[in-house]
C-alpha positions in Angstrom: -0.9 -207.1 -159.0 -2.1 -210.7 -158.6 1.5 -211.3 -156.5 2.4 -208.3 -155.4 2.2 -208.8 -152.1 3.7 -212.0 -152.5 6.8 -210.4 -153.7 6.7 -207.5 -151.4 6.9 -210.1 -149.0 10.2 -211.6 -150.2 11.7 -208.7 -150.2 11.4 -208.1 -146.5 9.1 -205.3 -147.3 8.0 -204.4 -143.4 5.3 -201.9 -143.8 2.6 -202.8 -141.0 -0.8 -201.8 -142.2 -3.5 -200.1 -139.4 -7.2 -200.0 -139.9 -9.5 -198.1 -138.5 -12.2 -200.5 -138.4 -11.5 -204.1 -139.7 -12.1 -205.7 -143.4 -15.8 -206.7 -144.7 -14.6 -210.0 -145.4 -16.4 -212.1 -142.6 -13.2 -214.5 -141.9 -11.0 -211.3 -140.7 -11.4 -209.1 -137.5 -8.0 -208.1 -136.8 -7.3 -203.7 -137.6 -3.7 -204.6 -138.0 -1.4 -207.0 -140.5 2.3 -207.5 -142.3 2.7 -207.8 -145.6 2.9 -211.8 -145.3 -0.4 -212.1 -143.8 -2.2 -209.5 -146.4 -0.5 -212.1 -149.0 -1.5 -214.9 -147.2 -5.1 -212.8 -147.6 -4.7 -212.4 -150.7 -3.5 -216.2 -151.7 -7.1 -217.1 -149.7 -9.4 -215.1 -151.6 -8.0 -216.6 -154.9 -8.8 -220.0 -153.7 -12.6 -218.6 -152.9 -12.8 -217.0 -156.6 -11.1 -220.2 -158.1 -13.9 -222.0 -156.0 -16.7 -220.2 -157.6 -15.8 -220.4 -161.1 -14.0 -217.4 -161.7 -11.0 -217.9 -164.3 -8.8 -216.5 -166.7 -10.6 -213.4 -168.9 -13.8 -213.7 -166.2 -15.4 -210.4 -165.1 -15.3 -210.3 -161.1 -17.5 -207.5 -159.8 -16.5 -206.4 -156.3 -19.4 -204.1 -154.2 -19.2 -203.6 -150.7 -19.2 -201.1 -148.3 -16.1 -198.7 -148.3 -12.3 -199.8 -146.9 -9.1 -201.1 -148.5 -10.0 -204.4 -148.9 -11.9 -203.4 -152.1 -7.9 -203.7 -154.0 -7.0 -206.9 -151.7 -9.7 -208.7 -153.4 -9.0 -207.2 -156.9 -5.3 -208.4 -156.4 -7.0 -212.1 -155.7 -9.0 -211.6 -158.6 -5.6 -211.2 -161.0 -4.1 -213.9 -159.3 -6.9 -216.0 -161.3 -6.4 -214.2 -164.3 -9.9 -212.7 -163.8 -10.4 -209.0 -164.2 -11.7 -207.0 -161.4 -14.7 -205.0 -161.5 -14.6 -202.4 -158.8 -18.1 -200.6 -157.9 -18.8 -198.2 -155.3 -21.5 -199.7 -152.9 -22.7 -195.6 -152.6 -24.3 -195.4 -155.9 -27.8 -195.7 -156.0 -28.8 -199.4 -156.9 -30.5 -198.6 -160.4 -27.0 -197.5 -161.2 -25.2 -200.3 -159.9 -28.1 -202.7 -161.7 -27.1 -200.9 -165.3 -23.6 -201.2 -164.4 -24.1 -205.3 -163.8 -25.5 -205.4 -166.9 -22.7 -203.8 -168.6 -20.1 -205.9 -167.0 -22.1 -209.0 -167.3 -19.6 -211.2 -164.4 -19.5 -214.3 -163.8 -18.6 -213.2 -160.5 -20.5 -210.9 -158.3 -18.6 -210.3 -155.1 -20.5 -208.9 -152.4 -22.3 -209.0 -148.7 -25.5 -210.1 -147.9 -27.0 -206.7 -147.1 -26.2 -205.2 -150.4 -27.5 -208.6 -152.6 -30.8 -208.0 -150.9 -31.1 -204.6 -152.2 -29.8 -205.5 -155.5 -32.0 -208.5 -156.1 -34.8 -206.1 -154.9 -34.1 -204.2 -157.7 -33.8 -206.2 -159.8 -34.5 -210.1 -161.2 -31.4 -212.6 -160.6 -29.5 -213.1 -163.4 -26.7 -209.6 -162.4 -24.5 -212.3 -162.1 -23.7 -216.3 -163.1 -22.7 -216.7 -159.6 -22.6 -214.4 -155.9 -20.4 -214.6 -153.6 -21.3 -213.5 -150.5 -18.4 -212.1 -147.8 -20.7 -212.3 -145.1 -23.8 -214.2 -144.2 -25.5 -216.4 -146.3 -28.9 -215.5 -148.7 -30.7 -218.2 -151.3 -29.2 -218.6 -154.4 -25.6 -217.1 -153.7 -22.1 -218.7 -152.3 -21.0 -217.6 -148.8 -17.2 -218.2 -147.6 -18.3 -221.5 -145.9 -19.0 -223.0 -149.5 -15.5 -222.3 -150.9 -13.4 -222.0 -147.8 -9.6 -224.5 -147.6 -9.4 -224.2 -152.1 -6.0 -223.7 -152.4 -5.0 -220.6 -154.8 -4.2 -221.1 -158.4 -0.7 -220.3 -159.7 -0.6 -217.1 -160.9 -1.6 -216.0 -164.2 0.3 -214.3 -166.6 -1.8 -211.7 -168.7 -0.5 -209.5 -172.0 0.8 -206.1 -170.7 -2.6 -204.7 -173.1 -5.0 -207.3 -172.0 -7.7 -205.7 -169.3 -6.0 -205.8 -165.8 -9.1 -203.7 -163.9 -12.0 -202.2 -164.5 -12.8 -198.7 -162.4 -16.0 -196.1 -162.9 -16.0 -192.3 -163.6 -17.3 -190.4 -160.5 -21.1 -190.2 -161.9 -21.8 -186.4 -160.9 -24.3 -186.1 -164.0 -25.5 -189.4 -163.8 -25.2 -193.5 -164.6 -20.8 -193.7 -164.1 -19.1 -195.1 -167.0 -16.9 -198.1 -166.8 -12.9 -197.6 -167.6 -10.9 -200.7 -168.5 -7.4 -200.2 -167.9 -4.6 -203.0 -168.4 -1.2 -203.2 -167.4 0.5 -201.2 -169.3 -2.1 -197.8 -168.9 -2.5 -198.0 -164.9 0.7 -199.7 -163.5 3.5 -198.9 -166.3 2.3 -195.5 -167.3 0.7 -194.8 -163.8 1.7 -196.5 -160.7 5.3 -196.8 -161.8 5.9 -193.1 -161.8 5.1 -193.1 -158.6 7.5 -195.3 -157.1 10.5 -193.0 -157.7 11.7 -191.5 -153.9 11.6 -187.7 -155.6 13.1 -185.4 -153.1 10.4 -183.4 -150.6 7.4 -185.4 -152.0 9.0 -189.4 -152.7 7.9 -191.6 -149.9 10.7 -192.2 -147.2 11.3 -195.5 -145.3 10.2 -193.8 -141.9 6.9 -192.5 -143.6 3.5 -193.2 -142.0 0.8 -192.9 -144.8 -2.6 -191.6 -144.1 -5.1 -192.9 -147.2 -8.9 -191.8 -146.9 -10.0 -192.6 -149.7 -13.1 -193.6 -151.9 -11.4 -197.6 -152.3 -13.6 -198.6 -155.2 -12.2 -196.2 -157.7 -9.0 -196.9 -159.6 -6.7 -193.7 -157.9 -6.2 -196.5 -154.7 -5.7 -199.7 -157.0 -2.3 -197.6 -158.6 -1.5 -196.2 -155.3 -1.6 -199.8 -153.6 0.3 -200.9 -156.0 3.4 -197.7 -155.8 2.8 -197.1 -151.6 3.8 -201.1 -151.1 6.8 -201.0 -153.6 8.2 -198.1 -151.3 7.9 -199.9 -147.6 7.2 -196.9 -146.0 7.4 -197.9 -141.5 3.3 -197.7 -141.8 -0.1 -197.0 -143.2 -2.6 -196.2 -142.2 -6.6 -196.7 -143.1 -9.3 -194.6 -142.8 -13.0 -195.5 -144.3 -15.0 -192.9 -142.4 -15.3 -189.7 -143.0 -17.0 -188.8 -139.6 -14.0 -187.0 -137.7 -14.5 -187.9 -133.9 -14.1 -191.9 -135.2 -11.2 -191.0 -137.5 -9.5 -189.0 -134.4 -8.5 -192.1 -132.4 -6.7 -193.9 -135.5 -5.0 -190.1 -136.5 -3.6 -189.6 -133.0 -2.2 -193.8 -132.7 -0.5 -193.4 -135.9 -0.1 -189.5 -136.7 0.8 -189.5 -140.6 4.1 -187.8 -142.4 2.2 -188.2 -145.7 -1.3 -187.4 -146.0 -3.4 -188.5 -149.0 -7.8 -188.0 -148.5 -10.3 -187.4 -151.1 -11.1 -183.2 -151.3 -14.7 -184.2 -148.9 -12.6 -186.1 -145.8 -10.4 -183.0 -145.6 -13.3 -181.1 -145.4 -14.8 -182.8 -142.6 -12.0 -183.8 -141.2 -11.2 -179.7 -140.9 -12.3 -179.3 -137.2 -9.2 -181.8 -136.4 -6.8 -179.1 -136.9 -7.7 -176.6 -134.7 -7.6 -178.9 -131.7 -4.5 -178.3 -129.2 -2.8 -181.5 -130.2 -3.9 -181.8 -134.0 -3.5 -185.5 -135.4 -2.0 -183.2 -138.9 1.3 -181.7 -136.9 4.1 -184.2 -138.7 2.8 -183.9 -142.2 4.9 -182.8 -144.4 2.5 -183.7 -147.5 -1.2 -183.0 -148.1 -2.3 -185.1 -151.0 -5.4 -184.2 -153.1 -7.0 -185.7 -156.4 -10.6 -186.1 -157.7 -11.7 -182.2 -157.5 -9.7 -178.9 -156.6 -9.2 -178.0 -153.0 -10.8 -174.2 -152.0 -8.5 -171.9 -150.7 -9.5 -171.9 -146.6 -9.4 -175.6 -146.7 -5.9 -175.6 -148.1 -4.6 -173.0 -145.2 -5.9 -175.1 -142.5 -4.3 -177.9 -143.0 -0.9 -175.7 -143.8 -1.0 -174.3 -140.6 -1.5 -177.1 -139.0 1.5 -178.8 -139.6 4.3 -177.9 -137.4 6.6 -179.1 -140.1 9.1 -176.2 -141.2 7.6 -176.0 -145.2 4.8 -178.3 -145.6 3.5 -178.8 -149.3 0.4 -179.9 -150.6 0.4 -181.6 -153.7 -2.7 -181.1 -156.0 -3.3 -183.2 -158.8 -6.0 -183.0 -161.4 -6.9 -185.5 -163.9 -9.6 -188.3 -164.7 -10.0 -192.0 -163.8 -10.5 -192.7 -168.0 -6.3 -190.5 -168.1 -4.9 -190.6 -164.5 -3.2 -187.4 -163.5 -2.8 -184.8 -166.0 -1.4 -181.9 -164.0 0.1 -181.1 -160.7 -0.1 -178.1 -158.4 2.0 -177.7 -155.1 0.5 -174.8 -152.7 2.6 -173.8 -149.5 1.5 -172.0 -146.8 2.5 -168.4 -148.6 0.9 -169.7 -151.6 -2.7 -169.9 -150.0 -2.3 -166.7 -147.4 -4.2 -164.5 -149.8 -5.5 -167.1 -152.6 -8.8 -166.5 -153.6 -9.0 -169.1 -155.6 -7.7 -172.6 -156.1 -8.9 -173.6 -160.1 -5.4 -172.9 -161.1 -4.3 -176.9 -161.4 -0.8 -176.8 -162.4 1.1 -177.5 -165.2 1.0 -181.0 -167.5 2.9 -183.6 -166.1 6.7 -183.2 -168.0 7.2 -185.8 -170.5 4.0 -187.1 -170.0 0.9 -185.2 -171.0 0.0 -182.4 -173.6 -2.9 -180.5 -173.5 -4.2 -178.0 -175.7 -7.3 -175.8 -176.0 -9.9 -176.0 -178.4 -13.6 -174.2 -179.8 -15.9 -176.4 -178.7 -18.1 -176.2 -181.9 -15.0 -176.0 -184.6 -12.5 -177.6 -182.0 -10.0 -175.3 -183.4 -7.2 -174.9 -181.3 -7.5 -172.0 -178.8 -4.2 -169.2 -177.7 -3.3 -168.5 -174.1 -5.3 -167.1 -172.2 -8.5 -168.0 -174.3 -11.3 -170.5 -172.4 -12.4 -173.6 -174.5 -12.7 -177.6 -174.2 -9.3 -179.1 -172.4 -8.4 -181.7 -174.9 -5.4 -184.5 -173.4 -2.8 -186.5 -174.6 -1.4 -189.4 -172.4 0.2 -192.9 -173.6 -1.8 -193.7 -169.8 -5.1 -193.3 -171.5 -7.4 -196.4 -170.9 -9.0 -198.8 -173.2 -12.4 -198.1 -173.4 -15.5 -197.8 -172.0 -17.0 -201.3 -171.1 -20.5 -201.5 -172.9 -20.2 -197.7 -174.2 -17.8 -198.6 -177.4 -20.1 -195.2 -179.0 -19.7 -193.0 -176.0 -15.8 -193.9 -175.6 -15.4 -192.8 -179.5 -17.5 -189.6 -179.4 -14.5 -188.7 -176.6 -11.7 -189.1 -178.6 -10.6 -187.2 -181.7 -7.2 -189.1 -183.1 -5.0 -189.5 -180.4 -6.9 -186.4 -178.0 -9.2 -187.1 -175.1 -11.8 -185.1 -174.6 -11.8 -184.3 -171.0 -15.2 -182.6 -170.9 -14.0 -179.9 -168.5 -13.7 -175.9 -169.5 -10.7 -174.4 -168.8 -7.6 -171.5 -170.4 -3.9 -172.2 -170.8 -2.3 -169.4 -169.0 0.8 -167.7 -169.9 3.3 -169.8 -168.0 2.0 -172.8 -169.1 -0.5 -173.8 -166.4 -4.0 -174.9 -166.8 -7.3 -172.6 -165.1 -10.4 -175.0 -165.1 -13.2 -173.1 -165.1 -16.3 -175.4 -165.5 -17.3 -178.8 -166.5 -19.1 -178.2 -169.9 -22.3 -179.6 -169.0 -22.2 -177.3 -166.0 -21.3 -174.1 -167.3 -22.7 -170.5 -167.0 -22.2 -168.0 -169.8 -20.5 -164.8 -168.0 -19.1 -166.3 -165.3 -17.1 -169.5 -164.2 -19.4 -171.1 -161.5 -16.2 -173.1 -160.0 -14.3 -169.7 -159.5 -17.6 -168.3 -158.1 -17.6 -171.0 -155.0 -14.3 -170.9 -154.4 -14.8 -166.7 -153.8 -18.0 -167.6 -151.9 -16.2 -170.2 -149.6 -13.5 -167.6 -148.6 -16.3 -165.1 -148.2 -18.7 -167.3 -146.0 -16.5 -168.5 -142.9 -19.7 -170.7 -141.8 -19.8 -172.6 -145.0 -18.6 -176.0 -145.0 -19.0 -176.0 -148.7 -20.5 -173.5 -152.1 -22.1 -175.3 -154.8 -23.4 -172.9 -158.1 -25.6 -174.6 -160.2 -26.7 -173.9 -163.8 -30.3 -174.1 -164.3 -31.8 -173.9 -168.3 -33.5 -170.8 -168.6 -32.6 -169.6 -164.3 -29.9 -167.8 -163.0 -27.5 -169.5 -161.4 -28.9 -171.8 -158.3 -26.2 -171.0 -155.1 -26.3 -173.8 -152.5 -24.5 -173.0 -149.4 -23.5 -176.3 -147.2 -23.3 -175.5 -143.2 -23.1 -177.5 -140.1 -26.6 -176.5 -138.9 -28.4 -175.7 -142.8 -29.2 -172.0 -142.1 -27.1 -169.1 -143.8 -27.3 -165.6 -141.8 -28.4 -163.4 -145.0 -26.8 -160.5 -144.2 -22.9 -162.5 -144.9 -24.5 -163.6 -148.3 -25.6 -160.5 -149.4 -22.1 -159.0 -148.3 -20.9 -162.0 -149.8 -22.6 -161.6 -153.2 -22.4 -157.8 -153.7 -19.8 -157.6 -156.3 -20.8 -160.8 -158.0 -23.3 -161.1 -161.3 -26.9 -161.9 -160.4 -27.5 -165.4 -158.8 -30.5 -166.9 -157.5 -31.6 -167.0 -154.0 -29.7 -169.1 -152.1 -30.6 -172.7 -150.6 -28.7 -173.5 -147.1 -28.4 -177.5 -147.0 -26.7 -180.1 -144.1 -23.8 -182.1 -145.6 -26.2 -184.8 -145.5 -29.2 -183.1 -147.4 -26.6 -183.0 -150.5 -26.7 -186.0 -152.2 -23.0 -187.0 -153.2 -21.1 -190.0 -155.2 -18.5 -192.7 -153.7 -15.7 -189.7 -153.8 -17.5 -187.1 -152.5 -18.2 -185.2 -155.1 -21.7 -182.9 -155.2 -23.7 -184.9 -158.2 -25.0 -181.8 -159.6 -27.7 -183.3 -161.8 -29.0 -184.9 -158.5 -29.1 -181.9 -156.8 -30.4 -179.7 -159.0 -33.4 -182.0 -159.6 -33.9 -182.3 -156.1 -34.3 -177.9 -155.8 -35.8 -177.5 -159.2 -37.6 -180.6 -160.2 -35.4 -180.6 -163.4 -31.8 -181.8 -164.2 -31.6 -179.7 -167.3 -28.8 -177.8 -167.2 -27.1 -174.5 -169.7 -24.5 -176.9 -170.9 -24.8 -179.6 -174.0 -24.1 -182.8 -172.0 -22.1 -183.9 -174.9 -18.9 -185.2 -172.9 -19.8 -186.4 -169.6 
């Protein structure tokens, strides 16, 4: 990864990269570059770690704001032989303060807004040296003080030494740290990827939409396969917000579509325009959480390709994918639900379910704890050797998550464990809700100890007309009375993703939940 834009660039590889707003790095304004000047980038950066002490087997932490550049500076960071730390600038800042202290770098990469808070937080010492990529702030490095170092020659690192480091989502609380190296997240992962399979490969003409959550580790593999394929374009998108993301989506109007399960959400309104930015896609992309049924349609119609597919892959960031699932629009015409996630990858992944008290393997049909196995599996948790070990059982990983093998092989998740409701699957229960309640944005059923279950309903204006949820509700078992929130009153991690423990303490007062906890 340290080169890989270096070699992309010998190879001719002429992808031109568009941006809808340019990098946080304070040297670069331009929304538009070739692959030699993102190397040339890249090559730069490596001079400014080199500069401040970062070396060979050195944590580098990397928080900033969200956009791409989050994996151009990891890249610089193996150039060094350092190992990247990438950490979502949207958690809260006690979170990112006890992931520092995990990591323990002896480089902290980030702008001057976000040291403030940080240091307000807490005492210096997060860090043997800052690095600022804007401004400048007492005690820390700005670009001015290591600007003209040339980059180090590469490093070579062991196939199984650390390559990156990437955090779990955080939905129930504090994330955990993943350490992946070579061989789990580029030779196991990113590789398998590269192949041009027919209907989803990437093609040469391809324009790539990515709106993603850049700090996590799905966009550091998918750098590394969508570059390797030289697809005619890609294209950046750090907002979610859809009248900014509009002008971008109608310049450069993508083939291949890849957005964390929240963007297509808000980005929904887009399709039903006259000239929707969506009508040459002939893949949706989707990772991080399942897609609900209305959602999945919209986009399907949208596209004025003859058979557009979407591609729905579940897994973790501690595994990678696991399963696939391809919907179509006859697929979703009548779906009322979208937990079905596929089958395990072919020659790849196993799974199997299990009791979660005896972990006795499970039949078909029967709902238990979704145990994996993956050769893609990473290292360890950085700081949480205990945690990481409680997780695995021989060469299974314990994915926390509910779920039942069906008949033909494919996997139903039901729940996360620590989220579950006895007598009813509260993910299955939103998705039914969502196709029942036109108005709402989003459904989120929380599991209260000792309280029925807690809906939240998520509209544009937070009010819910109570005559659709009781029509909504009627054949359902007993729920509490629902709480109709803004997208903004929920709070939400770096992906997206509700953080239920959050929320729920934020209704209730309490974050205790019907589940055990056991393996988040």
């Amino acid at each position: 990864m340290g080169v890989l834009f270096d070699e992309c660039a010998t190879r001719g590889v002429a992808t031109r990269f568009h941006l809808d707003r340019p990098f946080d790095i304070g040297t670069e304004e331009a929304t538009s570059y070739t692959v030699p000047e993102l190397a040339t980038l890249v090559r730069r950066a490596a001079g400014w770690f080199a500069a401040a002490g970062a070396g060979p087997s050195d944590r580098v932490a990397i928080v900033k704001p969200n956009h791409w550049d989050y994996d151009v500076l990891a890249c610089a960071a193996v150039r060094v032989g350092a190992v990247p730390a990438q950490l979502s600038a949207d958690l809260p800042h006690q979170s990112l303060v006890t992931l520092l202290r995990r990591l323990r770098p002896a480089l902290l990469v980030t702008t001057a807004a976000l040291w403030e808070a940080l240091r307000a937080a807490e005492p210096p010492g997060l860090a043997h040296a800052v690095l600022l990529l804007d401004g400048s702030a007492p005690g820390a490095l700005g670009l001015a003080d290591v600007a003209g170092i040339p980059a180090p020659a590469p490093y070579l690192r062991h196939d199984d030494e650390p390559l990156v480091i990437n955090h779990t989502s955080g939905t129930t609380g504090v994330p955990k740290l993943v350490a992946h190296s070579t061989r789990t997240i580029i030779g196991k992962l990113a590789r398998f990827e590269t192949v041009r399979y027919p209907r989803i490969g990437v093609r040469r003409d391809d324009t790539l939409l990515n709106a993603n959550a850049f700090a996590h580790g799905r966009t550091f593999c998918w750098t590394a396969s969508a570059l390797c394929l030289d697809p005619a374009e890609i294209a950046i998108l750090t907002t979610q917000d859809p009248d900014v993301a509009d002008p971008l989506l109608r310049a450069h109007p993508p083939t291949l579509v890849e957005a964390l399960p929240s963007a297509y959400v808000r980005f929904q309104p887009l399709t039903a325009r006259l000239d929707n930015p969506f009508r040459r896609v002939r893949l949706f992309i989707s990772t991080y959480d399942a897609m609900h049924p209305p959602t999945l349609r919209a986009y399907l119609r949208a596209s004025a390709h003859r058979a557009p597919l979407w591609m729905q892959g579940w897994g973790q960031t501690e595994t990678g994918p696991l399963t696939f699932r391809f919907h179509t629009r006859r697929s979703v015409a009548h779906a009322s639900e979208a937990r079905g996630v596929g089958r395990p990858v072919p020659g790849k992944t196993r799974l199997r379910v299990v009791d979660p008290d005896t972990f006795r393997t499970l039949g078909r049909g029967r709902a238990g704890l979704v145990l994996a196995r993956t050769s893609a599996c990473a290292a360890g948790y950085v700081g949480e050797s205990e945690r990481w070990a409680a997780k695995r059982h021989g060469a299974w990983w314990n994915t926390g998550d509910l779920g039942r093998l069906r008949g033909d092989g494919s996997v139903e998740l039901l729940d996360r464990e620590v989220d579950h409701t006895p007598g009813l699957s509260c993910l299955r229960t939103e998705d039914l809700l969502e196709n029942r309640l036109p108005e709402a944005a989003e459904c989120v059923l929380l599991s209260p100890s000792g309280r029925p279950p807690l809906p939240v309903v998520v509209t544009q204006d937070g009010l819910l007309d109570r005559a659709a949820w009781d029509r909504a509700v009627r054949d359902l078992p007993p729920l509490g009375e629902p709480v109709a929130l803004t997208w903004e009153q929920v709070p939400r991690t770096g992906t997206g993703k509700v953080r239920r423990t959050a929320l729920l303490r934020q209704l209730t007062g309490s974050g205790a939940t019907v589940g055990s906890g056991r393996w988040t």
